[in-house]
C-alpha positions as CSV (number, residue, x, y, z in Angstrom):
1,X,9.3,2.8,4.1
2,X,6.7,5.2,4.9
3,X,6.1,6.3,1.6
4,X,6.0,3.2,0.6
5,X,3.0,2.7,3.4
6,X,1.5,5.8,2.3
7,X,1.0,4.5,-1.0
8,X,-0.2,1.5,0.3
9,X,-3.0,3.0,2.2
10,X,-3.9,5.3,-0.7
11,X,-4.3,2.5,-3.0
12,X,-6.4,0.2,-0.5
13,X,-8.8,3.3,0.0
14,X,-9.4,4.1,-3.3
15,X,-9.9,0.3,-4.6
16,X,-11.3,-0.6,-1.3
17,X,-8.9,-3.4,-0.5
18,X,-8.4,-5.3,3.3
19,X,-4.8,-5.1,4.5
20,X,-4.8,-9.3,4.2
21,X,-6.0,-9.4,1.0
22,X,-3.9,-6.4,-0.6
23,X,-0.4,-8.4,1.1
24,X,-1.7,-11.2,-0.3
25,X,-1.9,-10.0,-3.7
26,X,0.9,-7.7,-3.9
27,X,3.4,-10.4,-1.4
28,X,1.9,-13.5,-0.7
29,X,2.3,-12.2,2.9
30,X,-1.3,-11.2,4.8
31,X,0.9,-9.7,7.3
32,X,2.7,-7.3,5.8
33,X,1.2,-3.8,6.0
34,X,1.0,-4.3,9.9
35,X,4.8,-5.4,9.9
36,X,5.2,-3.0,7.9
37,X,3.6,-0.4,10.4
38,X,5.7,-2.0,13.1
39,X,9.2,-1.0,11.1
40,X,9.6,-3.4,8.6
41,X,12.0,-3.4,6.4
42,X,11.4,-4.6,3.0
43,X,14.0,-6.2,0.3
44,X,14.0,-3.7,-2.9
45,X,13.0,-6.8,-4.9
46,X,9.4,-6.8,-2.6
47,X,9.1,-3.4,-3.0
48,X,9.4,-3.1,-6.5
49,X,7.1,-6.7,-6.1
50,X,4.1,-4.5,-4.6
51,X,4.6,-1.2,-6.4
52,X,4.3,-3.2,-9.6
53,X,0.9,-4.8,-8.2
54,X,-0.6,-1.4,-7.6
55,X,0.5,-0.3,-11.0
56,X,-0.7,-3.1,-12.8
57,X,-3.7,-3.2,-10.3
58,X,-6.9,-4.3,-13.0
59,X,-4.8,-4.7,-16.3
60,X,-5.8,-8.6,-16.5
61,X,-9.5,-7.9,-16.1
62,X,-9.3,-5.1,-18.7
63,X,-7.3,-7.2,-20.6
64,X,-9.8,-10.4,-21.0
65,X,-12.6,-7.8,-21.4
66,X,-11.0,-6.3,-24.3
């Protein structure tokens, strides 16, 4: 999991995203990078949930601007 927190936190600084917000987002869960910190374990379905956020991270809005 701490490559998956390491992306995480690479993604939030360069989009400049709050930990609440981002879990939010990715999880519907504002808590999750600090569980996550604390040794959380994540389902692969949630992880493939917030890894496919970050990838898809601004598609929509370059999609309606297109």
């Amino acid at each position: 999991m701490d490559d998956l927190l390491s992306e995480i936190e690479a993604f939030r600084d360069a989009h400049g995203i709050a930990e609440t917000t981002f879990g939010r987002k990715a999880a519907n869960d504002t808590r999750l990078i600090g569980q996550l910190r604390d040794g959380r374990e994540l389902r692969r379905a949630t992880v493939e949930k917030v890894r496919r956020y970050m990838l898809t991270y601004g598609a929509e809005s370059t999609a309606v601007a297109a």
